[in-house]
N, C-alpha and C positions, 0 to 999 in steps of 0.2 A: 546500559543495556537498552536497546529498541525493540517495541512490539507496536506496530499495527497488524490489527486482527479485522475479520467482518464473520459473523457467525448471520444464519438463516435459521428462523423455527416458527410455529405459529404466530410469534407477534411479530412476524415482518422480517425484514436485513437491521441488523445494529453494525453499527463499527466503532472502535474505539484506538485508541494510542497512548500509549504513556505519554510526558509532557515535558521532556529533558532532551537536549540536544545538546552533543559536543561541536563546539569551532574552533580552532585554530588552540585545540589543547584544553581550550576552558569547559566550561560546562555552563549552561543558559533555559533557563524555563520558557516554554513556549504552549502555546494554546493547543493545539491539535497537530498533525501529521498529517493531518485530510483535508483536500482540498474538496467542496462538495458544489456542486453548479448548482446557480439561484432558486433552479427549477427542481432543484431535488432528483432528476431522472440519473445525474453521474456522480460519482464521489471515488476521488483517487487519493491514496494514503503511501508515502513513500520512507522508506529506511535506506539510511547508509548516508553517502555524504550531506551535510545539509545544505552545501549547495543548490544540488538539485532539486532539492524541495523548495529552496526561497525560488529556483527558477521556474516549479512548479506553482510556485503563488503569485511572480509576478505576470505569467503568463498562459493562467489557466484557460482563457476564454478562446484564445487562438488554440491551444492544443488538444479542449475539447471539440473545435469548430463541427469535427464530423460526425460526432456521435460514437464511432463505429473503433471499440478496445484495440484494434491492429493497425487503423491508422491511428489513434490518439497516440500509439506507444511509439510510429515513427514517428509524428512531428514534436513531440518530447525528444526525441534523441537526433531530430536533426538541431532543434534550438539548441540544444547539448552542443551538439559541434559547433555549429557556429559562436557558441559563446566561449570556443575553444578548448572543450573536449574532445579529445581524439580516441580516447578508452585503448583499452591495455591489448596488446595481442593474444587470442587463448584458443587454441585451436582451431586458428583458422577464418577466427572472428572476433572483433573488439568487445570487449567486456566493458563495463563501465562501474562504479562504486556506489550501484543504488539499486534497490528492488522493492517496488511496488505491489501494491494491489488495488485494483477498482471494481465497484459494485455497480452495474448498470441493468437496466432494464430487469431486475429479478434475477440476476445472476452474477456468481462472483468470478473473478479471474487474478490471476497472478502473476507478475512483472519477472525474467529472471534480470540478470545484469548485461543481455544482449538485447534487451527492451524489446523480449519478445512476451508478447501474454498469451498464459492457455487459461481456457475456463475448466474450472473444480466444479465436480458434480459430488460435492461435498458441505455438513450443514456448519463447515468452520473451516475459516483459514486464517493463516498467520504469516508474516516474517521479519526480519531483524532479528539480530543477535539472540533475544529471550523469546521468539517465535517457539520451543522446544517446550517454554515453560507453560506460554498459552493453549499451547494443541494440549498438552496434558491436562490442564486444568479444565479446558472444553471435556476434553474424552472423563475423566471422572465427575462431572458433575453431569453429562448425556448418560452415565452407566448409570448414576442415583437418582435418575428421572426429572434432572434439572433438562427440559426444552427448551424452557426460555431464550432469544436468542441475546436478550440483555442480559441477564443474567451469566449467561457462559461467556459476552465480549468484557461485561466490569467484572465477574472476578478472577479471568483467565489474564488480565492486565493486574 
């Protein structure tokens, strides 16, 4: 099960990830899910294939080059094709096997699998597989006056 989450409240943006990826069937412990620029201004956390996340670590610095969440999410999914992903047909539009999220500038946004992002004007967000369990766990600890936004990203993971 995948969760990267980013939750927002008095003490700032936190983001977190569980620390398990599947490959090729196995299963493998890994640091983060978040790729975060040197400068701390971007931090992009991906689920679903791990593909695209090692393509997202080997080529963060190009794909953050603009700053700007709607071109970072095309040139992630032009690097996508060219490393020969062509993504699934779904209506009219390629779909692809991964969905993100990035925190930039004070605000959070979310990946679907047509690497397209919208921003949440929300103080949590989640997704991969156990995203269902983290939005839960955000929403009753915001109901018992947990704000904290560390608090609701460690222990909605």
């Amino acid at each position: 099960m995948t969760i990267i989450c980013a939750a927002k409240g008095p003490d700032g943006i936190w983001i977190g990830s569980d620390t398990m990826s599947t490959l090729d069937g196995g299963r493998l412990p890994i640091a983060s899910k978040w790729e975060v620029s040197l400068d701390g201004t971007i931090a992009i956390g991906a689920a679903g294939e791990a593909a695209f996340r090692l393509l997202l670590k080997a080529r963060f610095k190009e794909i953050i080059a603009s700053g700007d969440p709607f071109t970072i999410s095309r040139a992630w999914r032009d690097l996508a094709r060219a490393d020969g992903w062509e993504g699934e047909p779904h209506n009219g539009r390629k779909t692809f096997p991964v969905r993100a999220l990035m925190v930039t500038r004070g605000r959070l946004y979310g990946m679907d699998s047509t690497f397209d992002f919208c921003e949440h004007d929300v103080p949590f967000i989640a997704s991969g597989s156990g995203m269902d369990y983290a939005i839960g766990a955000a929403h009753i600890l915001r109901a018992e006056g947990w704000v904290s936004a560390r608090e609701q990203v460690t222990r909605g993971i």
